[in-house]
N, C-alpha and C positions, 0 to 999 in steps of 0.2 A: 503307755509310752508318753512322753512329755519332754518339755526344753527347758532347760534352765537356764538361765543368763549367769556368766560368769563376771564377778568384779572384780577386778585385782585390790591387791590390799593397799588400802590408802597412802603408804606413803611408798608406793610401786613409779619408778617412772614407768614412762607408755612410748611407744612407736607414734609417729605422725598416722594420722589415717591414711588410708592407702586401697588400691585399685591395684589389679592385676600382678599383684607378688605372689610367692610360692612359700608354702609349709609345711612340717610333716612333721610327723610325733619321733620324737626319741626317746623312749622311756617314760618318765613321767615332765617331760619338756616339749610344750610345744617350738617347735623352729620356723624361723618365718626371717627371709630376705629379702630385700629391696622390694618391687614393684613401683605404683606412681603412686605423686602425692601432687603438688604445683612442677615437678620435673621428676625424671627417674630418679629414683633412689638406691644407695648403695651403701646398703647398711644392714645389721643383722643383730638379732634378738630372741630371745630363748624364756618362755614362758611357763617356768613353774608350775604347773597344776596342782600343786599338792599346798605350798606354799600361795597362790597365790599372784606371784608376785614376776616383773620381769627383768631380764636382767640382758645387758649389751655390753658382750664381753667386748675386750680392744682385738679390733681383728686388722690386722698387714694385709688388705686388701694388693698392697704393691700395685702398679701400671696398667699390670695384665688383667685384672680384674674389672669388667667395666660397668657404672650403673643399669642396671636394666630391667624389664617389666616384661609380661607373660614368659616364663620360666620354666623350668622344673626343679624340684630339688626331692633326695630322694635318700632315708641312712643306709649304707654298705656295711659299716659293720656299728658295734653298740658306741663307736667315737665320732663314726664318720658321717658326713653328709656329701653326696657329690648332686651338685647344680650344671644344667646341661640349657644352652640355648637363650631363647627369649630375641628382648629386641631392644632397641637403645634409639633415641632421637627419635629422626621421621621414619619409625617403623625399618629402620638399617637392622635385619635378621644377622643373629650373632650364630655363630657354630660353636661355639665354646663350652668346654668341661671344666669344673675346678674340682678339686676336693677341699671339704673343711675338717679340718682332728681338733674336734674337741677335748681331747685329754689333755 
């Protein structure tokens, strides 16, 4: 057994560093949402394992969507991601579902 350290390919942009976000494999894409950086974040990004490399699609987060950190997120089906929860500001607990369709 051993670790490898993965590097993305040099001319990959990259996510801010980041505490208490949420991600899960879809395929050969790691997925990975908001969490904190200097304030919540609300934002999303999809890592290549095969390539490498990562990529942030343009997502319509729209109003209802709100920055947030400790999470879950989880795929439903081979397009989908649904994110459940977490918390925003001063630890204000969210109840919130979304779905994401990546196709």
């Amino acid at each position: 057994m051993f670790v490898e350290k993965i590097k993305p390919a040099q001319n990959s942009p990259a996510p801010s560093p980041r505490t208490y976000h949420a991600s899960c494999l879809m395929s050969r894409y790691l997925i990975t949402i908001g969490g904190e950086s200097n304030a919540d974040l609300k934002d999303f990004w999809a890592f290549d394992l095969e390539e490498k490399y990562w990529y942030k699609p343009e997502i319509d987060f729209r109003d209802y969507y709100s920055a947030k950190r400790f999470h879950t997120i989880n795929p439903i089906t081979e397009t989908q991601v649904v994110s459940f929860g977490g918390c925003h500001s001063e630890y204000v607990h969210l109840n919130e579902m979304h779905i994401f369709d990546l196709s």
